[in-house]
C-alpha positions in Angstrom: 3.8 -18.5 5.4 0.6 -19.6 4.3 -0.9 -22.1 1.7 -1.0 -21.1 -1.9 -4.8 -21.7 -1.3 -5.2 -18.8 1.1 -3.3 -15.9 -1.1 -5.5 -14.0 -3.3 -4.1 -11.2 -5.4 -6.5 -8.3 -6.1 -4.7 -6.0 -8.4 -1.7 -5.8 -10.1 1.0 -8.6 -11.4 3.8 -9.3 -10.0 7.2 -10.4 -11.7 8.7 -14.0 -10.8 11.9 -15.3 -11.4 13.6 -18.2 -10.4 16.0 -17.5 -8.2 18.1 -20.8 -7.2 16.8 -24.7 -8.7 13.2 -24.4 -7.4 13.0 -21.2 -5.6 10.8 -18.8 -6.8 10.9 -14.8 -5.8 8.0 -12.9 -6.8 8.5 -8.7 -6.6 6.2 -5.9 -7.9 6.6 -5.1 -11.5 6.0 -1.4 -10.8 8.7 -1.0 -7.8 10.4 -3.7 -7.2 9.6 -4.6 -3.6 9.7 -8.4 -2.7 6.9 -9.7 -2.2 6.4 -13.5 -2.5 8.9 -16.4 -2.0 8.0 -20.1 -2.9 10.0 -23.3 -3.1 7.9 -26.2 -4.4 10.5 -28.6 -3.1 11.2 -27.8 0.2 7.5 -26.1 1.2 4.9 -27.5 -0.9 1.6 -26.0 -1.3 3.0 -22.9 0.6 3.3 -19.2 0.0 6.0 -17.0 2.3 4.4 -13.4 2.1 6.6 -10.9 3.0 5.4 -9.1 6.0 6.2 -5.8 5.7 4.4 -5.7 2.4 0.8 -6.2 4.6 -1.3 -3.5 4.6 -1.1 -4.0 8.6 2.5 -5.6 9.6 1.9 -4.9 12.9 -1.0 -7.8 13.1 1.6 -10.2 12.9 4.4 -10.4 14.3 7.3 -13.2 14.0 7.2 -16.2 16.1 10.4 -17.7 15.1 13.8 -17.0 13.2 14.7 -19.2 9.9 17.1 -19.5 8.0 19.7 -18.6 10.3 22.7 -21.2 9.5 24.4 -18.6 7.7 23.6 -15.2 9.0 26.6 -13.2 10.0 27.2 -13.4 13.7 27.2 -10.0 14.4 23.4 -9.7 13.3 22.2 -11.9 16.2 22.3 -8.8 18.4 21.8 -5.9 15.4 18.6 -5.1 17.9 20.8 -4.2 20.6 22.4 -1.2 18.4 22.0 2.5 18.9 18.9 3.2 16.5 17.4 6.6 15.4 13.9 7.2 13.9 15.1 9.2 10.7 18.9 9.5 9.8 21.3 11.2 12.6 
């Protein structure tokens, strides 16, 4: 998350909607991706930039988990799973 101050856009525009009462989801108009989620009630002034959508994602990693009061239980160990690089 950062302010709304600190998020410059240098090409393209995306497509906003309101999602629920104040939030607001912004995606790319070409693709689709998400990129942009803001909530003027609950974080004022701020921008949530989704990370994988940063040209280097790596740079910055999380720190914390939100929004967790209603994931499903069996996704608090989802990293613990078998994974494979391309399909199996």
């Amino acid at each position: 998350m950062f302010p709304e101050t600190a998020l410059t856009l240098v090409q393209g525009q995306p497509k906003t909607i309101n999602s629920s009462g104040a939030a607001m989801r912004s995606f790319c108009a070409d693709c689709g991706s998400g990129l942009f989620y803001r909530n003027a009630e609950v974080l004022p002034g701020i921008v949530d930039v989704q990370t994988a959508t940063l040209d280097h994602p790596e740079a910055m990693p999380p720190t914390v988990q939100i929004q967790t009061a209603e994931r499903l239980a069996w996704m608090k160990h989802a990293h613990e799973l078998p994974e494979f690089e391309r399909f199996p």
